[in-house]
N, C-alpha and C positions, 0 to 999 in steps of 0.2 A: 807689535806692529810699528812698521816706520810711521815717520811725520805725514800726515793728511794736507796735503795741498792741491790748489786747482790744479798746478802741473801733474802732480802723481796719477791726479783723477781722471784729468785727460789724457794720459799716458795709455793710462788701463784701460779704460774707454778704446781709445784708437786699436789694441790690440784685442779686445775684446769682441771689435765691431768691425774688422779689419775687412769682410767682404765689404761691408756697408761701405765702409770709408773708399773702396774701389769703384764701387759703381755709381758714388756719388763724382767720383774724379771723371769716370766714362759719360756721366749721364750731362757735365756743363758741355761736353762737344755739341751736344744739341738742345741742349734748354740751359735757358740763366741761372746761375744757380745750380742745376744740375738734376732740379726738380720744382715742381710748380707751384709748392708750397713752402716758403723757405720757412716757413716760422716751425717745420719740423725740427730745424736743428737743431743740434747738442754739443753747440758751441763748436766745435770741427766740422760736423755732417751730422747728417739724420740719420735714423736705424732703417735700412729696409725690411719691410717683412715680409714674410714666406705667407702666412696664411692667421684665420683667429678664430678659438673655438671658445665656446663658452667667455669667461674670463679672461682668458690669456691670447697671447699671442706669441707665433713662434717666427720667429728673426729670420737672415737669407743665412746667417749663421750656427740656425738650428739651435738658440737659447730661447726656452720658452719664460717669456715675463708677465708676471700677472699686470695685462692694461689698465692704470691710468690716466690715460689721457682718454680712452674711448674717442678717438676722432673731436676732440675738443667739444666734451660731453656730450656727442651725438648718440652714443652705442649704449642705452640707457638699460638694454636689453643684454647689454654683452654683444658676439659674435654667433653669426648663424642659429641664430632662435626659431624654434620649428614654427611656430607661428606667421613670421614675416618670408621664412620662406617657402612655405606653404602659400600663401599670397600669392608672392613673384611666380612662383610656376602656375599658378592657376592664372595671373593674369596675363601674363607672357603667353600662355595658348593661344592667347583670341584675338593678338596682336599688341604690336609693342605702342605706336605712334602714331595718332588720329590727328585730323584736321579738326576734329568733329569732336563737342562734350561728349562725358561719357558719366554715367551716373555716382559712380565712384567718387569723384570729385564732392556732389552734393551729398555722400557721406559720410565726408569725411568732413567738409564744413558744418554738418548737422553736429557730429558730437564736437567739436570745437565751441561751436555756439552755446552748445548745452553747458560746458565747463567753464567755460572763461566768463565772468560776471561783466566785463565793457562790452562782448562779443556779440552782436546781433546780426552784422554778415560779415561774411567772408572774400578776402580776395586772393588768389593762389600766385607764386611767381615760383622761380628755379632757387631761391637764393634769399636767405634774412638780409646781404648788403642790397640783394634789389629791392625786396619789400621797406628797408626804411627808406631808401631812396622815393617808391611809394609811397609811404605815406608822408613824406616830407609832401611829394606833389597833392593830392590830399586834400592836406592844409590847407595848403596855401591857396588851390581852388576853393575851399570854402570857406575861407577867411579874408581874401583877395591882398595878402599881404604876404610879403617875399620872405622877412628876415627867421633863420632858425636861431632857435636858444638849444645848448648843450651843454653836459657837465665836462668840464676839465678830466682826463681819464677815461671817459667814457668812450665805450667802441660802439660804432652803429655801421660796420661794414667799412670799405675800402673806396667806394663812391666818393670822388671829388667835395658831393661840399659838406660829406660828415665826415671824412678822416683828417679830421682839424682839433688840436687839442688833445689828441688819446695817449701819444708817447712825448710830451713838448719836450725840448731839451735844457736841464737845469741853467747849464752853461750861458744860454742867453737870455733876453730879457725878455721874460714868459708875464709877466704885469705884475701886477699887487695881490694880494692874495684874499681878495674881498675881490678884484674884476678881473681876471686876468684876460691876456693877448688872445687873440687866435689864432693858432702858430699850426701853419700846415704840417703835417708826418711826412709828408711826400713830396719831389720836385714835380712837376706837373699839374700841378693844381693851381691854377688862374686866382690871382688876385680878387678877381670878385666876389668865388666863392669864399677865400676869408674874409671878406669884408662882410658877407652876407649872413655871418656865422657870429652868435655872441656867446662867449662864454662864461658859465655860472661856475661856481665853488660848491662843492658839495657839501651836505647838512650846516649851512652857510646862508640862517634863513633871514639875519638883515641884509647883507648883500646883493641876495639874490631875490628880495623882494624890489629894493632900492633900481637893482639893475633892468626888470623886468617894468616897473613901472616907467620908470623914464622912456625904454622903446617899445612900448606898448602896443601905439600905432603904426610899428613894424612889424612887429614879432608876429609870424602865424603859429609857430607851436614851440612846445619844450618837449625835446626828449628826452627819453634818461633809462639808466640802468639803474631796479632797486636794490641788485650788488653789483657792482662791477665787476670785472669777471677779466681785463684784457690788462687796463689800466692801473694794477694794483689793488687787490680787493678791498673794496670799500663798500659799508654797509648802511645805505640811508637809515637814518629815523626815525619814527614812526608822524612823529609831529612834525617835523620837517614836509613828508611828505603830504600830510592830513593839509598841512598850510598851503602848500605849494596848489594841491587842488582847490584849496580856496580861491586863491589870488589869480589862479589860469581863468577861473570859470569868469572870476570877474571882473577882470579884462579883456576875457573875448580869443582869448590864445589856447589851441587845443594842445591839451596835454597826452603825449606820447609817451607807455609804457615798452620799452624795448625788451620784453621776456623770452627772445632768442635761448638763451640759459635757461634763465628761471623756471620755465615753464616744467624743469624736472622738480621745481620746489615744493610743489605739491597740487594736490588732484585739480584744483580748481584754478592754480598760477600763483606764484608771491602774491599779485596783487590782493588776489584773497585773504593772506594772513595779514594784509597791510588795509584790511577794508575797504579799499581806496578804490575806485571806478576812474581811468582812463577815459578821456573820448577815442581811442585807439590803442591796441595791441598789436606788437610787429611780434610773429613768432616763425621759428626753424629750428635749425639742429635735429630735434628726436621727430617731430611732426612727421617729416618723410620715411620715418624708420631705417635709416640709414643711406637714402638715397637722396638728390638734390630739390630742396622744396619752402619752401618759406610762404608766409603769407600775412597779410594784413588783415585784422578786423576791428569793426568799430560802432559805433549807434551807427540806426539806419541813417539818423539827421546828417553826421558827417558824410558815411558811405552815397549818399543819395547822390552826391558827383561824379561817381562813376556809374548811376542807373542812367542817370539825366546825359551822358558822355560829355558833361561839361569839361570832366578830367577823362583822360585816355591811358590810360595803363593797357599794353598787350605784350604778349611775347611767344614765338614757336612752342616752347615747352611748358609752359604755365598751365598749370594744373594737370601735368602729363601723367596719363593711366598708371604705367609703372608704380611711381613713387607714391601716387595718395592708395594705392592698394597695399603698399607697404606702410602708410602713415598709418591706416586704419586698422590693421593687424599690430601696428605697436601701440596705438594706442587706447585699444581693447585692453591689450594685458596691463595698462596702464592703472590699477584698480585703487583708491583708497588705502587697503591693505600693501598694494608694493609699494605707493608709495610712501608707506608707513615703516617699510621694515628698511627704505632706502635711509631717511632720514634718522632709523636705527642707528643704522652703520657709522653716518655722517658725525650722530651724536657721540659715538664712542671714540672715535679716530677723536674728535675735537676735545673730550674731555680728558681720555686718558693719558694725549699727549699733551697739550697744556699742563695739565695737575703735575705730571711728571716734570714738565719744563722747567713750571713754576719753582718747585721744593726743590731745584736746583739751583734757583736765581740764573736760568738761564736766558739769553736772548732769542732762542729761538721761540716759534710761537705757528700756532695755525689758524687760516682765519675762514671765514665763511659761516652761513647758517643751514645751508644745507647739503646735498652729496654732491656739488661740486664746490673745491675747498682749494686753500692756498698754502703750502706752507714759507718760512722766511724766517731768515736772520734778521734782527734788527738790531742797532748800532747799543741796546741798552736792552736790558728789560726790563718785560710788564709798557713798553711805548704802544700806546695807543694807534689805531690808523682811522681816523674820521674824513680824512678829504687825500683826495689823489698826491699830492704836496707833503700829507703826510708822512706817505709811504718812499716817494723819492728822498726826502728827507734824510729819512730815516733805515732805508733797508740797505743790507750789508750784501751787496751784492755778488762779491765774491764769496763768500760763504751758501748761499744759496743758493750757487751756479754749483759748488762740490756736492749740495747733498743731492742737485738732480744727476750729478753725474755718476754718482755714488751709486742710489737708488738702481740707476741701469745696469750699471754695474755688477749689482749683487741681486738684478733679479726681478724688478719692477720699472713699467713705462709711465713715468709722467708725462706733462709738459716741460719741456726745458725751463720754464722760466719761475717753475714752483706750483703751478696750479694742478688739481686731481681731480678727476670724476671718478666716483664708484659707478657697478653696476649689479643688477641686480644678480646673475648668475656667482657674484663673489659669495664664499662663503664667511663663517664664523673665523675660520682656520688663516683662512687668505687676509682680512684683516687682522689678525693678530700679530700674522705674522710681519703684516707691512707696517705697524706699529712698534715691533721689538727691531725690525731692521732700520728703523726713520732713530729711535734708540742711540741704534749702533755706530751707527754717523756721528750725531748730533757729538756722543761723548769719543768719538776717534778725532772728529774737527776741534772740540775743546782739552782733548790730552794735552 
């Protein structure tokens, strides 16, 4: 085999994907970008696809790839699961879009509350960036203080005053690495909101005690991812966060769990395996069952701002029929056992390729703890990633632009940027095989 480089990979790519790459050229005539999700790309363009059955998905170019990405770990189910579409036709019968509750809603917050251990009520929106945006407002209503705290790398949505801090650019002067800047991702985002924004270090637990006591009497909450999932995977601590609930509660600062992800981590949420009680949970992705849905919950004592309407949260499609009839057919099949056998899969992908990596003294590496997972080059190995700074640091970026590119390549959809979700229609066969092909890469990039 010739030499393995980004160019050969995006070569093969482009010809590989050669409808794609046309209707991505058609489609900027009338959208930015070309489509309305640029973070689909694969460095050129995005793959279009035709359709997705089970595990897979088959391209506008008729290549079927076993999905990982699942809609950036939404399809927790796979594609077309008899269950959620059995739902969508039975509810779709009796009408699509009310003005008016509809009982569906209250149960699907019923089994949320039952599972989630902070969850006592529930609030529905279209969208995880609108619900942290909710529950930022929240806060701040029942704390009557403006400023949020957030982790460096952390994603909580595209909203003005949390897309601060998630991608900073190394290049300029991002702080110290005990307080850093709050440096917007985006042009358009008003001054205020960075100023209204303070950024913590993650598993960084003098800094971030240091940081939080001084604006104390600002701060109405901390959010945070207990793995990062956007910003470079990073995996809080257990004591880290055991602390961090100490210091929230007393100081008066509500602590926000952002389980948008997580919530595939297991039956009850990470927070369960982390002990640890939120006064608030922002959850989406699989909730809706593949359709648009997010929502906040929290103690009644928080939530009580939205009974009393002291806070006002509304929207056209918030808690819309469709999708919580879909949320609650995925998350029936949601059982203890799947996600026992999810977390299965997750453990063998992470051991058998590590252990292999390892006994190679290689740099590559896989990180996460549960079935959504990262892989990456890093500059050395065995380099640890404990804080977002670690990973910029340290990840070899062109290298793990070829194995995503690779990957499509030869047969499997990631994330472009390294990240994977399973699902549960994968079989034994399909990780084996995404194991010996992640392999094939690994030792074609190091010939």
């Amino acid at each position: 085999m010739s030499e393995l480089t980004l160019e050969t990979s995006i070569e093969n790519f482009t010809k590989r994907f050669a409808t794609s790459a046309e209707l991505s050229r058609t489609g900027r005539e009338v959208i930015p970008g070309g489509y309305s999700r640029n973070s689909f790309n694969f460095g050129p363009h995005a793959v279009y696809v035709e359709g997705g059955d089970g595990a897979y998905i088959t391209t506008v170019e008729g290549h079927r790839l076993l999905d990982l990405n699942n809609n950036f770990t939404v399809n927790v189910l796979g594609h077309n699961h008899p269950s959620v579409l059995g739902a969508l036709r039975k509810s779709i019968e009796t009408g699509i879009s009310f003005g008016n509750p509809v009982t569906l809603e209250t149960e699907l917050a019923r089994i949320l509350v039952d599972r989630i251990p902070s969850v006592e009520k529930v609030q529905f929106s279209c969208s995880a960036s609108e619900s942290c945006l909710s529950a930022v407002r929240v806060a701040r209503g029942y704390t009557g203080k403006t400023k949020i705290a957030k982790f460096e790398g952390g994603y909580h949505g595209f909203t003005d005053p949390l897309q601060i801090s998630v991608h900073p650019d190394p290049e300029q002067d991002c702080g110290p690495d005990a307080a850093p800047r709050s440096m917007p991702d985006s042009a358009g985002i008003p001054g205020e909101d960075r100023d209204n924004v303070i950024v913590l270090t993650q598993n960084d637990r003098e800094g971030t005690e240091a940081i939080l006591r001084a604006h104390a009497h600002q701060i109405a909450c901390v959010i945070l991812e207990l793995e990062s999932a956007s910003g470079g995977f990073v995996t809080l601590d257990r004591d880290f966060v055991e602390s961090l609930r100490e210091l929230t509660t007393e100081l008066g600062i509500v602590l926000i769990f952002d389980e948008t992800v997580t919530l595939r981590a297991s039956y009850h949420g990470m927070q369960s395996d982390y002990g640890v009680t939120p006064d608030m949970t922002v959850m989406g992705k699989m909730i809706g069952g593949g359709l648009p849905l997010g929502a906040i919950g929290g103690s009644s004592e928080v939530m009580d701002v939205l009974e009393t309407g002291a806070v006002s949260i509304s929207g056209t499609h918030h808690g819309h029929k469709i999708a919580v009839s879909a949320g609650i057919a995925l998350m029936e099949e949601m059982t203890e056992e799947t996600f026992a056998r999810l977390n299965s899969m997750a453990e063998r992908v992470i051991s058998e390729l590590n252990d292999w990596s390892e006994a190679r003294n290689s740099p590559f590496a896989v990180y996460g703890s549960m079935s959504h997972l990262a892989y990456g080059y890093m500059l050395e190995p065995g380099l640890k990633v404990g804080t977002h700074r670690d990973y910029w640091r340290n990840v070899d970026g062109t290298r793990t632009q070829i194995c995503s590119l690779e990957l499509a390549n030869r047969g499997y959809f990631p994330v472009a940027r390294g990240d994977f979700s399973l699902s549960l229609p994968m079989t034994d066969d399909d990780i084996g095989g995404y194991i010996e092909t992640v392999k094939e890469i690994v030792m074609d990039i190091e010939r």
